[in-house]
Phi, psi and omega in degrees: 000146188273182184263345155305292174336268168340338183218016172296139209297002174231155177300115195252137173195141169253139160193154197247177237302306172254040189039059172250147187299136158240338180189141173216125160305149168333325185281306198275341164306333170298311159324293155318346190042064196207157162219133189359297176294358187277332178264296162306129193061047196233176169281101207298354149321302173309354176243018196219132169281192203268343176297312189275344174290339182257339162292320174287357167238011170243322183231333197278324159299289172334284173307008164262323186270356184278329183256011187073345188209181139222184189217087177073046173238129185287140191233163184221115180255203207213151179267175161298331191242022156080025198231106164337096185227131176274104188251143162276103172242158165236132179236187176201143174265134206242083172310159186191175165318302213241035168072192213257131166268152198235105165286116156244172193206117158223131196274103164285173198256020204267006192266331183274340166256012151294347191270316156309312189294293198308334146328306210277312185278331174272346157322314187282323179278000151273319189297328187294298154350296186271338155326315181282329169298306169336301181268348146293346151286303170283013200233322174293303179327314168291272187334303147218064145285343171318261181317340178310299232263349159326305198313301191306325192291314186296312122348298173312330205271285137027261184316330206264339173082053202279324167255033178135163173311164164223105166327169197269002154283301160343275190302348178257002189281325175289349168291329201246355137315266230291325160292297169334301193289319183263012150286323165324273185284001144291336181301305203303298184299319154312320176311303205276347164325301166299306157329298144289340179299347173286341181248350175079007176254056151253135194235159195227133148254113235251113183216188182244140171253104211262099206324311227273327175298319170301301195296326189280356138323312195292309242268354167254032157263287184273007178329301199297300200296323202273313169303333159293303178316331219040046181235151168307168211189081185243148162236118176278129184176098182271126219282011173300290201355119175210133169252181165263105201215175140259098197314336170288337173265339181278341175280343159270002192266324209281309172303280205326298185283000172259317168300337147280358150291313160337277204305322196246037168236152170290144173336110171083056118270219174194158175228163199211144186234122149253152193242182181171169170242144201213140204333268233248050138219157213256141167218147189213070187307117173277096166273160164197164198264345167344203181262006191060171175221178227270141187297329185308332180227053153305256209340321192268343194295336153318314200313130174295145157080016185251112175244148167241095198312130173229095179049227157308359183298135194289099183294136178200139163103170131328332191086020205240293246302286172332308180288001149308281204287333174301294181304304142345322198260301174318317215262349168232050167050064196209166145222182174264147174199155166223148159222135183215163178239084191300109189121315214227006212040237192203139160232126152245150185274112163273099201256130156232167170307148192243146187322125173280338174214103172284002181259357187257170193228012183338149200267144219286087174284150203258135159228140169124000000 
């Protein structure tokens, strides 16, 4: 063996069929606390504790000579003094004069599994983490809320002039509370949406759901923000149609995307919902004529607290309302998807299960 070989930073051993050693290097003799004669021409046994002796003669041998090689499998040898050290190895089989030799290369593992343990401890210590933003959103969200919906009730009283007229200044600085205040506590309620859907302690009831009464539900609800927007409005959407959904989440995945279709479309655009069926699920698209957004960061408009700036479009929210509708969607076995034409907008697509017999009425099954 050359001396490169022979002192190279990982451990070399040949042995041949009938597991006799032919040859080991210095390094891994080192590992080993061994000295040469103690290995060569000895049963390649002798460096495997008895647990490595039944993995190398039931899978790391057999699977080296039926494919010729292995890759990266961990074998575990044994020292002198009886102490387990764990290598990644890989080997290959080498015909010759004097029959076929098994080369293996072996990587000890003990710099890789301080590396692993310490992986393993910042997970845990992100996980705690996001458990504490959890309760610490929700617990901000609740708080105040309180005090919000005080703000509103108190305002509501106000607007109706319960303790009297309000000159057209009056009214409009409580018109512009009041606006504030249900801006507000959209925020809030998204915040604490998230927080559970982050904790997993949202459940779905899961029934069939007949897409176009979910849609006459989103669409007199954002009619007004759209008659405000100046913007057009068309729905394609055949009244069969029926998904496997929870109806109080699909009106809300269905508002999260159209009120950002609003927002981000221009005065005198349109915004457009089509449903349609795809073999054994239902889809539904939210379009709008907008500025679109940039390919680059499809990826990211899921992402919780991530907005993406579109020319002008009016900033609101959080950042939740997509990251939301995702986890939602996920959650009645469905996904989300976007597309956009930077210049020409965006659509996104809603995929859910679709009723396998919509005319049977079968009872609402608990998920979450």
């Amino acid at each position: 063996m050359n001396a490169s070989l022979d002192h190279a930073p990982c451990g070399y051993l040949v042995f041949d069929d009938d597991g006799r050693i032919h040859d080991i290097n210095a390094t891994l003799l080192a590992r080993l606390d061994l000295a040469r004669d103690e290995a060569v021409d000895h049963p390649v046994d002798v460096l495997l504790p008895p647990a490595g002796k039944v993995f190398h003669q039931t899978h790391f041998f057999p699977l080296l000579r039926m494919n010729g090689h292995v890759d990266e499998i961990f074998l575990t040898l044994r020292t002198r003094s009886g102490v387990d050290l764990p290598f990644l190895t890989s080997a290959v089989r080498r015909p010759g004069d004097e029959g076929t030799r098994n080369e293996c290369a072996l990587l000890p593992m003990n710099q890789r599994r301080r590396y692993e343990d310490e992986i393993l401890k910042a997970q845990r210590a992100a996980e705690r983490a996001n458990r504490a933003k959890a309760k610490f959103l929700s617990m901000m969200s609740h708080d105040l809320r309180t005090p919000l919906q005080t703000i509103t009730a108190t305002t509501t009283v106000l607007a109706h002039e319960v303790h009297g007229p309000l000159s057209p200044g009056q009214r409009e600085d409580v018109n512009r509370i009041e606006r504030a205040s249900g801006e507000l506590l959209r925020l809030l309620t998204d915040i604490l949406e998230f927080s559970r859907l982050d904790s997993g302690r949202v459940r779905t009831r899961i029934k069939d759901v007949q897409l176009s009464a979910a849609l006459d539900r989103a669409e007199a609800l954002i009619r007004p923000q759209i008659d405000n927007a100046g913007l057009g409005y068309e729905r394609r959407c055949n009244a069969s149609l029926v998904a496997r959904a929870d109806s109080d989440r699909l009106q809300q995945i269905l508002l999260n995307l159209l009120t950002n279709a609003i927002k981000f479309t221009p005065r005198g655009g349109r915004v457009s919902v089509d449903a349609g069926r795809d073999n054994g699920h239902v889809l539904m698209q939210v379009t709008d004529n907008g500025p679109g957004i940039p390919a680059d960061r499809l990826d990211e408009i899921f992402e919780p607290f991530v907005q993406i700036d579109r020319d002008d479009a009016q900033r609101k929210g959080v950042g939740l309302g997509l990251a939301i509708s995702r986890e939602l969607v996920r959650a009645m076995d469905g996904e989300i998807l976007a597309s956009s034409e930077p210049g020409r907008g965006a659509t996104f697509t809603v995929q859910l299960p679709a009723a396998l017999h919509p005319r049977e009425a079968p009872g609402a099954s608990l998920r979450g």
